[in-house]
N, C-alpha and C positions, 0 to 999 in steps of 0.2 A: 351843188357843193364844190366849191374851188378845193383841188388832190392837187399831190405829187408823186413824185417817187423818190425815194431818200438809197437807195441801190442799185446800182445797174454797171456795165461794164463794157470797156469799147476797146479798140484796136491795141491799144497800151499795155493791156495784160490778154487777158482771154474772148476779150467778145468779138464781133464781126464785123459792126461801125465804127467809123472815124467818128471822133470827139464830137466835130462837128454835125456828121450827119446824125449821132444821135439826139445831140439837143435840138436840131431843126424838126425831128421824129416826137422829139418831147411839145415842142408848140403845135403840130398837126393832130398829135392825139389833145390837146387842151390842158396842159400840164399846166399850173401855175409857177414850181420849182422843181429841177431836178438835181440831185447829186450824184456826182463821176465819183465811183469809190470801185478805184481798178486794184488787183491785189498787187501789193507793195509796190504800188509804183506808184508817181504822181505824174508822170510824165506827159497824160494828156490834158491837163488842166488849163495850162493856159489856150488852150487851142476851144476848149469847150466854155471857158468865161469870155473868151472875145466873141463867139458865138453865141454867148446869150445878152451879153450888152447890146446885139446888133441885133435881135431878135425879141428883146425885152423880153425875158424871161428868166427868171433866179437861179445861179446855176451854184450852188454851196461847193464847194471845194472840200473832197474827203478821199478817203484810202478806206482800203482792207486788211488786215494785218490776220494771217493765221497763227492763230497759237496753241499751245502746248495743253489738251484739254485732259481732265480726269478719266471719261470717258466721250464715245464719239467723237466730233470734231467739232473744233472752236475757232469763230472769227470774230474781230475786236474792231469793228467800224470808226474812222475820225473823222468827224464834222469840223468843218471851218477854220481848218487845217491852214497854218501860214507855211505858204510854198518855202521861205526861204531859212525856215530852221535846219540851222546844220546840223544836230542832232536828229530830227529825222531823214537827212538826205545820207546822213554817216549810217543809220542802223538798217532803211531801203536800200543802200548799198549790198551790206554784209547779207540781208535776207537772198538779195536779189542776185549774188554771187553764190549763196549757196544753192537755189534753184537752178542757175546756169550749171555746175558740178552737177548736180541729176539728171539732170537731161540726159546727157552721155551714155549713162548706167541703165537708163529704162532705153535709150536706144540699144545696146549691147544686148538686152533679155530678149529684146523684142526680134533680132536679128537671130538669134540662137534658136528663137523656137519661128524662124524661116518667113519671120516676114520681111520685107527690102525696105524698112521705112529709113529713113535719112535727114541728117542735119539740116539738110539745104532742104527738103521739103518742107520738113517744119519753120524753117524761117519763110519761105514762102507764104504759110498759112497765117504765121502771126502778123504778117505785114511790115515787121523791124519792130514788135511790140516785143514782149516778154513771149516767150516760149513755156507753155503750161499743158497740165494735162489735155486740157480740154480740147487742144491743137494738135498733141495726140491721137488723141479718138476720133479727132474729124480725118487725119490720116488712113487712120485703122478702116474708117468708112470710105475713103476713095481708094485703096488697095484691094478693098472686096475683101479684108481679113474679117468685118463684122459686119450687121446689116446697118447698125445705126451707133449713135453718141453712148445711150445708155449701154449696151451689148458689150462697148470696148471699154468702159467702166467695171460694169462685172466682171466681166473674162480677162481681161487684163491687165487694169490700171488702179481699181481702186485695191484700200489696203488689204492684205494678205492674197490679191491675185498674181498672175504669173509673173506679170513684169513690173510689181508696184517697187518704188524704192522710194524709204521715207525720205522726207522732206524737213531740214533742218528748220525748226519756227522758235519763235520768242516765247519767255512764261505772258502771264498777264501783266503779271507788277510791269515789266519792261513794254508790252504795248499801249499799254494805258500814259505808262509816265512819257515814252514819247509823244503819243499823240497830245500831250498835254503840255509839253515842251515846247510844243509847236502849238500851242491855244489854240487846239479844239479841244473836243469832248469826246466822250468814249463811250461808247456804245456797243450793249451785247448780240451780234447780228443771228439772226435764224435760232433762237433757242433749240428747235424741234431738233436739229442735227446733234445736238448733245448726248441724244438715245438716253432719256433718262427715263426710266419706269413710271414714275407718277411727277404730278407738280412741288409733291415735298423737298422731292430727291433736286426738283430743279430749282428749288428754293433756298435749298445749302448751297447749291454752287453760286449763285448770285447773289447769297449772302458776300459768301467770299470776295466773289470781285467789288462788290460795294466795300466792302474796307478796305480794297484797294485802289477805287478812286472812279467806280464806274460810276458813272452819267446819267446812261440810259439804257434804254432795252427795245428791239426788234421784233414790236407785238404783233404788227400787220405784215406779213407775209404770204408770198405763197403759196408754199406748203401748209401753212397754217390753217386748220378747218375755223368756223365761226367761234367755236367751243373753246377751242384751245385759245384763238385771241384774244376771246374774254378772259378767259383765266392767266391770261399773260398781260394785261393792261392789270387787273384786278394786281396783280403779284406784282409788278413794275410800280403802280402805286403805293401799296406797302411801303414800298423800301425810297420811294420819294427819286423814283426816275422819271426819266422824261420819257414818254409813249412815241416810239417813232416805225417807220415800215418804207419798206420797198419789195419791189416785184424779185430784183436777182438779174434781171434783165441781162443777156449775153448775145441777144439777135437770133444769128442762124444757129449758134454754136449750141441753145437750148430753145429750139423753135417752136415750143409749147407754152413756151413763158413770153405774153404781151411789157409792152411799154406800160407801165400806169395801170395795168388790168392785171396783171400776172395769168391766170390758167383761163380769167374770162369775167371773174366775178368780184374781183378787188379789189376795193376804192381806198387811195389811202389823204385821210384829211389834211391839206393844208395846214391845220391847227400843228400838227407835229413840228413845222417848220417854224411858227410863231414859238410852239414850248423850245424847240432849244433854242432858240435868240433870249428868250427868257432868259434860260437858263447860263446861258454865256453872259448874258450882261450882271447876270447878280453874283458870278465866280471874279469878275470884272471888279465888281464892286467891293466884294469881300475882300482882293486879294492886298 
């Protein structure tokens, strides 16, 4: 079965590989298409489509957008995303200016309760990418303050720990309508992070964003057991989304999580890749 991976992340926001060396990482493992979807930035795309035209291998052009969830947290995937809308490069600004403003603040928490971590290490660690938690935690682990990525999560970084400080993000209506300003599509990534009790509960919410212009949904995942991606394809069809998945891919930064295989066991079908071209060409057609 010709897979890809529709998520994954490189030096531009939080992961470990250059643009490039992860799409050459994507033909060695046998990808047919992979998509760069770095959080709010675009910044490594052109670096990882020159790399797949010299490589022949499909490299879709997408982002991550965090946004403003009911409960748990919420991320709003763009596929085939046009680099040069100024509407998305004016709203990746304002996100990505308010991520820079936090930085600072989880540095100051983290100095108070005695550990020495520093601006300049963390730009060290992102490489001149966006500076994110996750650059954080890999800090936290070469100071000896935690053993590993998850430890400085828990104890630290994620929400209500010692040195969390929220993170200014977009509603839905606003990440959808860019990413759709910029002709792609929108897509609901990782359902399971929602923390919603049952599938009804996660049924009203994706109600919601379908009458706000969602696209698709993020069945194969992960995190995602067999069970749940059934009942996440089965649900996705309902509401006449497009079935898509990726691994979350970050490299070192989550070194449990493979290229294309995610934890060891997950295939994600090519056809995903065929449905949203579908789907873009009949939004094409309608518009």
């Amino acid at each position: 079965m010709e897979t890809c991976d529709l998520h994954t992340h490189t030096t531009a926001s939080d992961g470990s590989d250059s643009p490039k060396d992860l799409v050459k990482l994507a033909t060695e493992v046998g990808l047919k298409a992979i998509s760069i979807t770095d959080h709010d930035t675009i910044e490594g795309l052109d670096e990882a489509i020159s790399m797949g035209n010299a490589l022949g291998i499909n490299v879709i052009p997408g982002v991550e957008l965090s946004v403003i969830a009911p409960k748990g947290n919420m991320h709003i995937l763009g596929y085939f995303i046009r680099q040069d809308s100024e509407h998305l490069k004016a709203t990746l600004g304002i996100v990505q200016q308010a991520r820079a403003n936090r930085n600072p603040k989880i540095i100051k928490k983290l100095n108070e309760l005695g550990i020495p971590i520093s601006l300049e290490m963390l730009e060290q660690l992102s490489k001149g990418g966006q500076i994110g938690r996750p650059h954080f935690a890999r800090a936290l682990v070469e100071l000896g303050a935690v053993k590993n990525v998850q430890e400085a999560f828990e104890k630290y970084l994620k929400r209500g720990a010692k040195a969390y400080v929220p993170k200014s993000v977009l509603s839905p209506e606003e990440a959808i309508e860019t990413i759709h300003m910029a002709g792609g599509l929108a897509v609901l990534a990782h359902p399971f992070s929602l923390k919603c009790e049952n599938i009804t509960e996660l049924k009203g919410i994706v109600e919601g964003l379908v009458e706000r212009g969602l696209d698709g949904m993020e069945c194969y995942y992960s995190e995602h057991s067999p069970s749940f991606t059934q009942s996440l394809i089965e649900l996705a069809n309902s509401f006449g989304l497009v079935v898509t998945g990726g691994t979350d891919y970050h490299g070192k930064a989550k070194p449990y999580i493979h290229l294309g295989r995610g934890k060891g066991n997950l295939s994600i079908p090519y056809d995903c890749v065929k449905d949203l071209n579908n789907r873009l060409e009949e939004k094409a057609f309608h518009a």
